[in-house]
C-alpha positions in Angstrom: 40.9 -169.4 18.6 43.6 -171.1 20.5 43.5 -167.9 23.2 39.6 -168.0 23.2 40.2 -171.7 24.1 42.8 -171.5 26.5 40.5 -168.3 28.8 37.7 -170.9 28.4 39.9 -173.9 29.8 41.4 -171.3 32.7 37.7 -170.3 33.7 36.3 -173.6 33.6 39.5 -174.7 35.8 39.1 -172.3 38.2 35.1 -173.0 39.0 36.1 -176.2 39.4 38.6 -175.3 42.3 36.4 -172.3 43.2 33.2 -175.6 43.8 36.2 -177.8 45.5 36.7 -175.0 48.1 32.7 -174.9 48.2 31.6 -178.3 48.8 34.2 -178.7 51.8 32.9 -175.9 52.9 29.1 -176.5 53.0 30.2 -180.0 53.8 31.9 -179.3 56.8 29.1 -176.2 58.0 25.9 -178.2 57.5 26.3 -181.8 57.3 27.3 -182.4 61.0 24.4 -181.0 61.8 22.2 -183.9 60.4 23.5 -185.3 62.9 21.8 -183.9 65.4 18.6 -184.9 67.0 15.8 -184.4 69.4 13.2 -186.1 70.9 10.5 -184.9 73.7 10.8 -188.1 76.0 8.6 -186.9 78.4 6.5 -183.9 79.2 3.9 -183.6 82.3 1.2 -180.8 83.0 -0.3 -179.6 86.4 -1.7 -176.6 85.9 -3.7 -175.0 83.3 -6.8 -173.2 84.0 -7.6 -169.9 82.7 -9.7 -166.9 85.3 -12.3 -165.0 84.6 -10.2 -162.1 84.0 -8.5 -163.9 81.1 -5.2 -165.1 83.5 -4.0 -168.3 82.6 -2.2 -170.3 84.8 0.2 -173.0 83.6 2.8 -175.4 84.9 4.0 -177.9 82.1 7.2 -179.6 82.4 9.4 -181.3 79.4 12.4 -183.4 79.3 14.0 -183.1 75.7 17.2 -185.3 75.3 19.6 -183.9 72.3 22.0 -186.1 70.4 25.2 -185.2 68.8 26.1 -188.4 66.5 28.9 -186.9 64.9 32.0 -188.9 65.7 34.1 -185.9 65.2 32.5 -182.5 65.6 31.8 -181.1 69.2 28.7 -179.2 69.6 28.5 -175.2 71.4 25.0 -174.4 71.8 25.5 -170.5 72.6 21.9 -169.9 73.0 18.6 -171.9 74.0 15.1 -170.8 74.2 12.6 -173.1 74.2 9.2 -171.3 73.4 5.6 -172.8 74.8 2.2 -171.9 72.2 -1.4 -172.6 72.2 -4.6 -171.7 70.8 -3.0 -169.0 68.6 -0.8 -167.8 71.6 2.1 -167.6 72.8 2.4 -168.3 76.0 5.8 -168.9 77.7 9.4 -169.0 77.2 12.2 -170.4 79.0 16.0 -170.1 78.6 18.6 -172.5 79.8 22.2 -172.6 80.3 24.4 -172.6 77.6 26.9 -176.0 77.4 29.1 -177.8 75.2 28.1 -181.2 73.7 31.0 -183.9 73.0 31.0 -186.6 70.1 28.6 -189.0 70.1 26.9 -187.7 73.1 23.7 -186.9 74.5 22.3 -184.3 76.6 18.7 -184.2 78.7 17.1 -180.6 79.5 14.5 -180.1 81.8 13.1 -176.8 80.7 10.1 -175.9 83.0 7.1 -173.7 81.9 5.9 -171.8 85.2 3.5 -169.1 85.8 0.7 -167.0 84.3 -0.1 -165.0 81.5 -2.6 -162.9 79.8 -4.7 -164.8 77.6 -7.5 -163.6 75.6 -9.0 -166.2 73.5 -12.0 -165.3 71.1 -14.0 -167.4 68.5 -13.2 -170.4 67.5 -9.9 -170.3 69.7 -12.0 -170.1 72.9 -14.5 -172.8 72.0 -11.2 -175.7 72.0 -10.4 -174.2 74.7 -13.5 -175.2 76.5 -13.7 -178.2 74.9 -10.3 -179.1 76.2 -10.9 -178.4 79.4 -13.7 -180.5 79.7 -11.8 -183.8 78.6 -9.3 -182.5 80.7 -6.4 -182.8 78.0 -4.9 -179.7 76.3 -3.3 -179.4 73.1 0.3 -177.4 73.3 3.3 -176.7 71.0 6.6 -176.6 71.6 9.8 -174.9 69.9 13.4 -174.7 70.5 15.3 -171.5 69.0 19.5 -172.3 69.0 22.3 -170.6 68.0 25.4 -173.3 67.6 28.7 -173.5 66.7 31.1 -176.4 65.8 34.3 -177.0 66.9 36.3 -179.5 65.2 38.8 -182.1 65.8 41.9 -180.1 65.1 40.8 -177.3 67.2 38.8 -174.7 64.8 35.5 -173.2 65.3 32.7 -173.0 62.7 30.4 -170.3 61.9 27.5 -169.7 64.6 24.3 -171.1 62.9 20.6 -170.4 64.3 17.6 -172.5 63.8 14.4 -173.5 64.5 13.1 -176.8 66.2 9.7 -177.6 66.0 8.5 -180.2 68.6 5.1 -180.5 67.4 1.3 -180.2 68.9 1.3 -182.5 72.0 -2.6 -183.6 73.7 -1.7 -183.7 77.2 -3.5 -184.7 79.5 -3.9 -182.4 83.0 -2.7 -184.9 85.8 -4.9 -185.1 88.3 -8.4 -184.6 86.1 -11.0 -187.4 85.4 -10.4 -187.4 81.7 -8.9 -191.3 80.7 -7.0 -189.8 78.0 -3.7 -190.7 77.6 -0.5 -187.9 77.9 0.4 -188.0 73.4 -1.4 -190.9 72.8 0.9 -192.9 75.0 0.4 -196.6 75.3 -1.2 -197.5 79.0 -1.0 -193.9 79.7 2.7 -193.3 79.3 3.9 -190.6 77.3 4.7 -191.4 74.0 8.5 -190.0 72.6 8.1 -187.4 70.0 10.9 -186.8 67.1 11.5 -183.2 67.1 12.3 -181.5 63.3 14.3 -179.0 62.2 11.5 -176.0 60.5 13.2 -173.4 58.9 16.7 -173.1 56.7 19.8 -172.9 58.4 21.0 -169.5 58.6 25.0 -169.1 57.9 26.3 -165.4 59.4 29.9 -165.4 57.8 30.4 -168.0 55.3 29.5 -166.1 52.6 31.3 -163.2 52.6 34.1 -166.0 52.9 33.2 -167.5 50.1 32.4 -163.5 48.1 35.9 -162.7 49.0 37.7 -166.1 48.3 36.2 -165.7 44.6 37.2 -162.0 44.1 40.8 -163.0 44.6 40.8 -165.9 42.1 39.1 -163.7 39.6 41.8 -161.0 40.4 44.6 -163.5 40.0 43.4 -165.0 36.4 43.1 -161.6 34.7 46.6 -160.2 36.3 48.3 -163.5 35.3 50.7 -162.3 32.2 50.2 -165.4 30.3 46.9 -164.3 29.6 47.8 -160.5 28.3 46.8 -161.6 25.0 43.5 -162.5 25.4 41.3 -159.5 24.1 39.1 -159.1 27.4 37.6 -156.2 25.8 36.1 -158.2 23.1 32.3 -158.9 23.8 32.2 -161.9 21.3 35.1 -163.9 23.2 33.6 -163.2 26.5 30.1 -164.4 25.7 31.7 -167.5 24.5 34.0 -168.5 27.4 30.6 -167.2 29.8 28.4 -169.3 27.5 30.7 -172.3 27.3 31.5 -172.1 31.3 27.9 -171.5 32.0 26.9 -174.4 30.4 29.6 -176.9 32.5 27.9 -175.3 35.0 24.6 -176.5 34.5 25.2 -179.9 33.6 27.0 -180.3 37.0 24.0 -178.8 38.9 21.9 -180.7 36.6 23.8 -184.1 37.2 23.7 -183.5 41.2 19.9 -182.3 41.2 19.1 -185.4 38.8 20.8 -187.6 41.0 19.1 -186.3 43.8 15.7 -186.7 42.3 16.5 -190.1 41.2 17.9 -191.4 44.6 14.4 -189.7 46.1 11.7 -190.2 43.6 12.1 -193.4 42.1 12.0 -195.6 44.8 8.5 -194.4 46.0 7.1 -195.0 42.7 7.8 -198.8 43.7 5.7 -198.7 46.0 2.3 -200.5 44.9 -1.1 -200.6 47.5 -4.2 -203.0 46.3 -7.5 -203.6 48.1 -8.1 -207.4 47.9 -10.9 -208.1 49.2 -13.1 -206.7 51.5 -16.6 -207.0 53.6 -19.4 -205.7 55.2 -21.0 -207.4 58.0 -23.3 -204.7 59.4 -24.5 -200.9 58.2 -27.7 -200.0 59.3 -28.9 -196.5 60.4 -31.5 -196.3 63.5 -34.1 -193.2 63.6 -31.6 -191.2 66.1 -28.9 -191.2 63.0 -26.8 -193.7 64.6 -25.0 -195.6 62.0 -23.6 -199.1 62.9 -20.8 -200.4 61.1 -18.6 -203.5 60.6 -16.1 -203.2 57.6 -13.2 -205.6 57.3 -10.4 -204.5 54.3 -7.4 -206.5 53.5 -4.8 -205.0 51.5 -1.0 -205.6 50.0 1.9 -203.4 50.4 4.5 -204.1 47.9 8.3 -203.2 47.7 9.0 -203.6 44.6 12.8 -202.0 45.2 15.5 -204.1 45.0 17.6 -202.2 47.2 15.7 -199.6 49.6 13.8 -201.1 52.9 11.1 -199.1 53.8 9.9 -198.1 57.2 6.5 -197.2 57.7 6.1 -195.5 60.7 2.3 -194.2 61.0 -0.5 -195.6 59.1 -3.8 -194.4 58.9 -6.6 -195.4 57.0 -10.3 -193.3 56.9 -13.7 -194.1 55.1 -16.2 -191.8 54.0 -19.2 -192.5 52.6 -22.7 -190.2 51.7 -20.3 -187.2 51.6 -19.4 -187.9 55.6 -16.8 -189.1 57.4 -17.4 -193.0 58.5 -14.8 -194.3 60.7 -11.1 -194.2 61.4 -8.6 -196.8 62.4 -4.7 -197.0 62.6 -2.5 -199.5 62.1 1.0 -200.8 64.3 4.0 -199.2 62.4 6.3 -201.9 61.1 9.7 -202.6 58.6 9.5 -203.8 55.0 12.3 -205.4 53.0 13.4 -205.3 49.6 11.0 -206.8 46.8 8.6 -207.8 49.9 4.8 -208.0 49.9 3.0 -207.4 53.3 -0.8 -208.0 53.8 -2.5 -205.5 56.4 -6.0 -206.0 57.8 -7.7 -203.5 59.2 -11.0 -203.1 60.4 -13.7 -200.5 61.0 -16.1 -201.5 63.7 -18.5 -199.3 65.9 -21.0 -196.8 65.8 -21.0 -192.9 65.2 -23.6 -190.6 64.7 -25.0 -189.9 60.9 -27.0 -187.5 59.6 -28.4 -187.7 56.3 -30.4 -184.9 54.2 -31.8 -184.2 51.4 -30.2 -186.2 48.2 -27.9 -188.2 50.9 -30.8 -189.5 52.6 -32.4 -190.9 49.5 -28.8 -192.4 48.0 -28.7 -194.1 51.0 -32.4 -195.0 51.0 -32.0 -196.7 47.4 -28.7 -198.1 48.3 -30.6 -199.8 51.4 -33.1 -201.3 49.8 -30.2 -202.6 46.9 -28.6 -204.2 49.8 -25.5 -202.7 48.5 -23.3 -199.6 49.6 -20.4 -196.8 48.7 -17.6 -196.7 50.7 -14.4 -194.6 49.7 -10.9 -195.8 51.6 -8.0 -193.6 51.5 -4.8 -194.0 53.8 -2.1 -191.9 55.2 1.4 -192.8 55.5 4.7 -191.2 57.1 6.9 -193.6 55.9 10.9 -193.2 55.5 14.2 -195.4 53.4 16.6 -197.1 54.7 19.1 -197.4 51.8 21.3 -200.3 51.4 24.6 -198.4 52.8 22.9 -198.2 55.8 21.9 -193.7 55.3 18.0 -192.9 56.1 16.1 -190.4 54.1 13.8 -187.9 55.3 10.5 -188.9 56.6 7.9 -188.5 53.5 3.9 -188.0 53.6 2.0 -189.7 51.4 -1.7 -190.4 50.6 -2.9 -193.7 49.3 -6.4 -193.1 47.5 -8.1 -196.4 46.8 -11.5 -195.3 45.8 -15.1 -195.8 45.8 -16.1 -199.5 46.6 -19.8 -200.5 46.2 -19.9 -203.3 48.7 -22.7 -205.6 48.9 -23.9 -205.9 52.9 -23.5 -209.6 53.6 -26.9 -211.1 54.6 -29.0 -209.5 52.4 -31.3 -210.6 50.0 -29.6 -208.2 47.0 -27.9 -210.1 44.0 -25.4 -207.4 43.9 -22.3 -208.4 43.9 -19.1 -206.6 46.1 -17.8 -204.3 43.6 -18.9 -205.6 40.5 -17.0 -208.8 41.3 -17.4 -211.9 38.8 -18.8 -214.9 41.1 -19.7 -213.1 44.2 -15.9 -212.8 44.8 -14.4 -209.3 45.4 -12.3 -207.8 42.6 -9.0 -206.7 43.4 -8.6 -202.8 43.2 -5.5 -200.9 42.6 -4.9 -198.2 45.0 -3.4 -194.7 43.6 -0.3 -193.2 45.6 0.2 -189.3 45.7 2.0 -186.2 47.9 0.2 -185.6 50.8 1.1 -182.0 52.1 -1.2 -182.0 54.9 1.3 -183.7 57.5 -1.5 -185.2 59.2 
């Protein structure tokens, strides 16, 4: 027993050095590279009109500005191709100049697309295309393929990584055209800086045969050692032990890190409460073209209930739908919440749209006319991020925010309804349910 303990202790000992010579590893391969950002600052198109033998003709430039944060690591970008895409097509790429990026340093690139191309669009493809060229803004996507390589402080060079860079779908606007869009949504027609994210997994070329062959040597060394010649390696009960026992202390460790990670990443969004206070409907009336005007005003209550994480919430949208169709959308300014904070938001849904109503739709809303009362259903959408209390950031997170059907009475009328079954005439405060939204709106 006292061999069958001592082979356990050895193994155990040496996964523990064998995940000590890991984690620096990994440590030092991938985490200076969360350091590393990109935005599209600016971008500007001047040409993009397609012939009538299919020959599309483009001229879109981008300035991209890349950040190295890392106060020790230097940056080698090897390889860079930026790669232009629209309407299910690719249509250009450029390379540029490879170029070595100091500490705490950032770098603009100008790559320009220039030319023209085939381009065959068909179905539904064809019919944005159209449509974009008659508001005279265009939607294009932008990627960046790299292949880096650190270089450290004390001289030595890490593995070459490649990834991908996904700059998103931007709605530009064609200078020069009569459309009042703005270039990406910009405010007063400037364009609006886009966060660029990494898409896939980085992709290591050597470290793991450095890490295959760094294991093989330790196993080699533990069964040679001659303090161990008594051990009976032959013996399948003692080895399912020491692999049972050493499996185990494996999990749990995974199992502690994972937990952890869940916890630090989980919990605090579950914090997070949304309630609909009060709400009210000034106007909803549908004219014989199936024009519905609207006036909807919804106040609502964010909560932080975390004592330690701030939360940034950096795009909010809410929608309402009502009769099985789309109603209106409006977005609200992004803003900064502290810890165990409440903030009241107030948006508004005003205008007009058209409305077509049939069949079992027509006579809900018929009946709900005549009650003076109406169905609305408010959901929001929210990219929101932590800010933890030593200062890191977490990934930006999606979420959905599904606050249900409210039967709102139509101010004015002559109905005795009250909004949403409220006691009094006065509104009755409605808890809002928070879920995953995987749509990355």
């Amino acid at each position: 027993m006292t061999y069958r303990w001592a082979a356990c202790i050895c193994l155990c000992f040496c996964v523990l050095i064998i995940g000590a010579i890991v984690c620096p590893i990994l440590f030092l391969a991938v985490f200076p590279y969360q350091h590393m950002k990109f935005h599209v600052i600016d971008a500007s198109l001047t040409e993009f009109y397609l012939t009538g033998d299919d020959i599309l003709h483009y001229n879109l430039t981008v300035n991209i500005s890349i950040r190295n944060s890392n106060k020790i690591e230097r940056i080698s970008y090897r390889i860079i191709r930026f790669n232009l895409s629209g309407y299910g097509k690719d249509l250009a790429s450029v390379s540029l100049p490879s170029f070595l990026q100091g500490t705490k340093n950032t770098t603009l690139v100008h790559p320009v697309f220039q030319g023209q191309t085939s381009l065959i669009l068909r179905g539904s493809h064809f019919k944005d295309f159209i449509h974009d060229r008659k508001e005279g803004s265009f939607s294009i996507d932008v990627d960046l393929y790299l292949i880096t390589q650190l270089k450290y402080a004390g001289g030595g060079k890490g593995d070459k990584i490649s990834f991908t860079v996904g700059c998103g779908l931007f709605r530009l606007n064609l200078l020069g055209s009569s459309s009042s869009l703005s270039n990406q949504t910009g405010i007063g027609g400037l364009f609006k800086t886009k966060r660029c994210k990494v898409l896939n997994e980085i992709l290591f070329f050597s470290t793991h045969d450095v890490l295959v062959d760094h294991l093989r040597s330790v196993v080699n060394t533990t069964v040679s050692n001659p303090g161990f010649n008594r051990v009976k390696w032959g013996d399948s009960t003692d080895l399912c032990l020491v692999g049972c026992i050493c499996f185990s202390c494996l999990l749990i460790l995974i199992g502690g890190v994972v937990c952890l990670i869940e916890f630090l990443g989980v919990v605090p969004y579950q914090r997070m409460k949304f309630h609909v206070n009060d709400a009210s409907l000034t106007e909803f009336y549908l004219t014989n073209d199936d024009i519905l005007h609207y006036n909807l005003a919804v106040n609502i209550s964010v909560r932080n209930s975390n004592k330690i994480e701030r939360i940034f919430y950096n795009e909010i949208r809410l929608k309402t739908y009502c009769y099985s169709n789309d109603l209106a959308l409006d977005s609200l300014m992004s803003f900064r919440q502290g810890s165990e904070s409440t903030t009241l938001l107030h948006p508004v849904f005003q205008g007009q749209t058209s409305f077509k109503l049939r069949g079992s739709r027509l006579r809900d809303f018929n009946h709900d006319q005549r009650d003076g009362s109406y169905s609305i259903y408010l959901v929001m959408y929210l990219r929101i991020q932590m800010k933890h209390a030593g200062g890191g950031k977490s990934e930006q997170d999606y979420f959905k925010v599904k606050c249900g059907l409210m039967r709102l009475h139509l101010l004015g009328s002559s109905s005795t309804s009250n909004n949403q079954s409220g006691i009094g005439g006065l509104f009755q405060t409605r808890r809002c349910k928070l879920s995953d939204d995987e749509t990355k709106f």
